[in-house]
C-alpha positions in Angstrom: -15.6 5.4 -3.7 -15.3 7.7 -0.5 -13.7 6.3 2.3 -14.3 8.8 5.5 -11.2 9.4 7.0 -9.4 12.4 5.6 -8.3 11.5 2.1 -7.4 8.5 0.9 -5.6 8.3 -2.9 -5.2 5.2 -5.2 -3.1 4.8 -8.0 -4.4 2.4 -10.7 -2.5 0.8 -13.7 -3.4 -2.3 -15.5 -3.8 -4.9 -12.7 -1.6 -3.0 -10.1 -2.7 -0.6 -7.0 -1.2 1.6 -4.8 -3.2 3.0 -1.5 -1.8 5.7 0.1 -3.8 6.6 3.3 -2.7 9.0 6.6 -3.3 5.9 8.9 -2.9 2.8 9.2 -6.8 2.1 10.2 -7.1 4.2 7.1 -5.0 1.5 5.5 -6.5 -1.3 6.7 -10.2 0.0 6.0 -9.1 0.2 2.2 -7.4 -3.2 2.5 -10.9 -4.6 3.9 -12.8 -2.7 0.7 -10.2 -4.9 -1.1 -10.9 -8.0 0.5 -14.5 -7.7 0.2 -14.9 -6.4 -3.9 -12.7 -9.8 -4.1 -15.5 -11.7 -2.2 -18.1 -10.5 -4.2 -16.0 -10.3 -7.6 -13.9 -13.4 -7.4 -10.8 -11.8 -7.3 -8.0 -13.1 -5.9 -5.0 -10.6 -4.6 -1.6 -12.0 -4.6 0.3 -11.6 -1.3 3.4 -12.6 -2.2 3.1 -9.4 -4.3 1.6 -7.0 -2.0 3.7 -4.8 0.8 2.8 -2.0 3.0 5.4 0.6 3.9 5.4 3.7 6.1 6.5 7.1 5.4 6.2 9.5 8.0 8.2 10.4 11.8 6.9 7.0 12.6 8.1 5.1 9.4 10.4 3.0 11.5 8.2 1.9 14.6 6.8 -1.6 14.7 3.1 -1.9 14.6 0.1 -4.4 14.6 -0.2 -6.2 10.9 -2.4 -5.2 8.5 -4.5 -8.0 6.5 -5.6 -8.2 3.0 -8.0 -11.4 2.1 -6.9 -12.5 5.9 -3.7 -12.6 5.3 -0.6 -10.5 7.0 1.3 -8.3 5.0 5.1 -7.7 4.8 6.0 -4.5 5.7 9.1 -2.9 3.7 11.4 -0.6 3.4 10.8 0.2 -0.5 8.8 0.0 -2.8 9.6 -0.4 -7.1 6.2 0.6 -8.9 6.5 1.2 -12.3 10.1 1.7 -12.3 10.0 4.1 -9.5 11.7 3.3 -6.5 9.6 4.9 -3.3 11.8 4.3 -0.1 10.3 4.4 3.3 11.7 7.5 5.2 10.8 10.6 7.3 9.4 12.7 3.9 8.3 11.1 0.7 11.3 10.3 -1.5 11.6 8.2 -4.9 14.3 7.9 -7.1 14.3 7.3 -11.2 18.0 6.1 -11.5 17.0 2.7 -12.8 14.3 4.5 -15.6 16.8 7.0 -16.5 19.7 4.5 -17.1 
């Protein structure tokens, strides 16, 4: 799948995603692909279970809501995927405390 705006990466394990994109109409464009493979595959996303966070000099500003399957998502300020923490900041950062203990 290309998606035209710069690059945009995916991380894929089991039944979990990750999108990483450089904006968030990058974001939301990969959100709507999401949305609409559900449409036509009758998958359903769970919500509850589904954040968006921001890394980046703008990691902490408030902006509009993004939407997957026309629902808002929570914004956070970290993430745990697959016993990695990721932690919203200026520059990527993750720790492994938890998988190393």
């Amino acid at each position: 799948m290309v998606i035209k705006e710069k690059e945009a990466l995916k991380a894929l394990y089991a039944d979990d995603i990750v999108l990483l994109a450089h904006s968030l109409n990058g974001m939301q464009l990969m959100l709507d692909i999401c949305t609409n493979f559900g449409v036509e595959y009758d998958v359903i996303f769970n919500n509850s279970k589904s954040d968006i966070m921001r890394i980046g000099p703008r990691y902490n500003v408030v902006c509009a809501p993004l939407q997957l399957s026309g629902k808002c998502l929570q914004f956070v300020e970290s993430i745990k995927y697959l016993g990695v923490h990721i932690v919203a900041n200026l520059k990527f950062k993750c720790t492994f405390e938890e998988v190393i203990n």
